[in-house]
C-alpha positions, 0 to 999 in steps of 0.5 A: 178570665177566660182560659187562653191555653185550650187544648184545640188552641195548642194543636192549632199551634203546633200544626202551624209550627210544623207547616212553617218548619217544613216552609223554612227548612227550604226557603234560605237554600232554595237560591243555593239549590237552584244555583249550585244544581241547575245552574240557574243566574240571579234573576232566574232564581228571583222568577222561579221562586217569586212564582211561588208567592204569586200562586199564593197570592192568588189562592188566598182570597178563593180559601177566605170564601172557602173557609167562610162558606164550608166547614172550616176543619174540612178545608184546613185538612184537605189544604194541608194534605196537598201542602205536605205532597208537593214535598215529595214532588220535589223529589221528581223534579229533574230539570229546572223547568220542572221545579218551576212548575212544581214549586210554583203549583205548591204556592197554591196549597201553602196560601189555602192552608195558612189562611184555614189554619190561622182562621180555626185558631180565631174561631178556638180562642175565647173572645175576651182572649183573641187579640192576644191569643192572635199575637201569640199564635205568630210565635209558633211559626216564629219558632219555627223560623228559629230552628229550620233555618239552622237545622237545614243549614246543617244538614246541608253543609253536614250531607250536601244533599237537598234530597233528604231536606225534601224528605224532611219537610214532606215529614214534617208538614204530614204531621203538622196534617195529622194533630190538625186531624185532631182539633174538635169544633164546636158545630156553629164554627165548624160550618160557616156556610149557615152563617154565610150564604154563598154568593158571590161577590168582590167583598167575599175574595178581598176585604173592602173596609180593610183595603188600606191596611192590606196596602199597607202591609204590601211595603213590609212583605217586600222588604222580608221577601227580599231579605229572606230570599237573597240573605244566603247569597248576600252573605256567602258573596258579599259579606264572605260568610258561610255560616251565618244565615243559619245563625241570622234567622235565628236571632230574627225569630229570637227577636220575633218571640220576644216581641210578641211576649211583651206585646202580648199585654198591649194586644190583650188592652187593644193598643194596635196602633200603638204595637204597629206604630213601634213595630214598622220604626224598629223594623226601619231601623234593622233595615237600614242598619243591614244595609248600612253597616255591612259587616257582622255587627251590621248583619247579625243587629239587624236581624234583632230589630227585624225580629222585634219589629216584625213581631210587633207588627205582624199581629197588630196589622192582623188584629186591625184588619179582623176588628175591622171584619165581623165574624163570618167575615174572618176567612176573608179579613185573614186571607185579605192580610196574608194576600197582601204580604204575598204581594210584597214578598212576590214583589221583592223576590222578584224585584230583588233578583232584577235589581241585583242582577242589573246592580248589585245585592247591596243596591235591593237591599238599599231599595228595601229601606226606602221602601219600608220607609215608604210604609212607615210614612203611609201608616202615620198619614193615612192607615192608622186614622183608617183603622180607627174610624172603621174599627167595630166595637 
């Protein structure tokens, strides 16, 4: 069997530790930022942030026809450089209004780089391994999400100082830029150009035969950016905890970890539907039971089945939409999945801040439950008889 572990496939893997170490070292204090420094209300918070989502969302599609056209290396290293700098712009952002468009802009860099990244790591796995290895490769950003949270809520509640966690995160993504500097290429995949000719079309920003898998994700990226966003407040608010976010997010990517660990098998014998089909139903029941039972078993159970869920689902809704895609198709099929949870997530931040603004945070996170529902009803009528029917063998 071919070897999985390949040097070039290690540093992917820890580039894409350090992008999402520097992404979550902020996102759970993002809200309390906003809050505490500008003074910012419920739906403003939502606003300012879901812009974020919504440049990313934007950018992907154009770094699928990127990455399947240039050199893929190259789009990676320049994404990544601009990802790290806006860091340091944050630095410089004295008002609310410049915040905004800062933490807005950097949304752009974020989108580009995840799609590249993930991309030349496909391109570095042997095929025989690549299901797996796709699986496998989540648990970098999952390890991620183990550790920043905790890490940046106790440098907060240690420091009170935002400045040295901007600081931090600038750091942090420069290195994740520099072992992406060191991945050699095989020349075929370093230039997809040769592969794919540049025109343009619809089919080069949004994978087509994939539209329904895409959609699919939608109402799973809401119910994350919902709970991501506002699981601070909610806690320190509602629930009257001050310290367990941390803790929480930490459970989750537990969760996460272990997940893709026993998914693995099922991955590498291409058993997707199956893995996305057992993912969204324990992810429905960790909604559901946040909600549900608001109290610390409620609160720290769920982000176990989250966790699990997600870490089911994630990679099999990726490995759909890439056996669905040929080769030279991998940039678009990569960003088409990562726009669509863009979407969700901008939908739920957004959303989320409006309902709980209007409401209350208990009423969004109810709404997240329907709307994962809504998901896991869509997949077993409609999305996963799609995929079937239009996998390539």
């Amino acid at each position: 069997m071919e070897r999985l572990w390949n040097h070039n496939y290690c540093k992917v893997m820890t580039a894409n530790f350090a992008l999402f170490f520097a992404f979550y070292l902020l996102t759970p204090l993002l809200p309390l930022y906003l809050h505490e420094t500008f003074g910012a209300t419920k739906d403003v918070i939502g606003f300012v942030l879901s812009g974020y989502t919504l440049v990313a969302l934007l950018f992907r599609p154009f770094s699928g026809f990127l990455v399947d056209t240039f050199p893929r290396k190259t789009v990676l290293l320049v994404a990544f450089s601009m990802f790290a700098i806006f860091f340091a712009g944050y630095l410089i952002a004295t008002s609310l209004l410049l915040f905004t468009i800062l933490r807005t802009l950097h949304g752009g860099p974020f989108g580009a780089v995840t799609v590249a990244n993930s991309t030349v790591a496909i391109d570095v796995l042997p095929s025989s391994r690549r299901n797996e290895g796709i699986g496998y490769y989540g648990l970098s950003n999952n390890l991620a999400m183990a550790i920043s949270p905790t890490f940046a809520l106790f440098i907060y509640t240690q420091t009170h100082n935002f400045q040295l966690l901007f600081w931090l995160s600038f750091a942090i993504a420069t290195f994740g830029l520099v072992v992406d500097s060191t991945i050699k290429m095989d020349k075929p995949r370093q230039t997809s150009a040769v592969q794919r000719p540049m025109t343009m079309s619809l089919d080069r920003f949004f994978l087509k035969k994939g539209w329904l898998i895409g959609v699919n994700m939608i109402f799973f990226g809401f119910c994350f950016g919902v709970l991501s966003n506002y699981l601070a407040i909610y806690g320190k608010q509602v629930l009257h905890m001050t310290g367990g976010t941390g803790t929480w997010f930490m459970l989750c990517a537990i969760g996460l970890m272990l997940s893709r660990l026993q998914g693995g098998k099922a991955l590498r014998q291409g058993r997707l539907t199956h893995n996305a089909a057992e993912g969204m139903v324990i992810s429905l029941i960790g909604y559901t039971l946040f909600i549900a039972i608001p109290n610390h078993i409620g609160y720290y159970g769920s982000a176990i089945l989250i966790g699990l869920g997600n870490g089911h689902l994630w990679p099999a809704f990726q490995n759909m939409i890439i056996n669905v895609a040929h080769h030279h198709e991998r940039g678009t099929a990569n960003s088409t999945i990562l726009v669509s949870w863009d979407v969700g997530m901008g939908l739920g931040i957004l959303i989320g801040g409006v309902i709980a603004e209007l409401f209350s945070y208990t009423a969004a996170f109810w709404t997240v439950a329907i709307v994962n529902l809504i998901g896991v009803v869509l997949y077993f009528l409609r999305t996963q008889q799609f995929f079937l029917s239009r996998r390539l063998s």
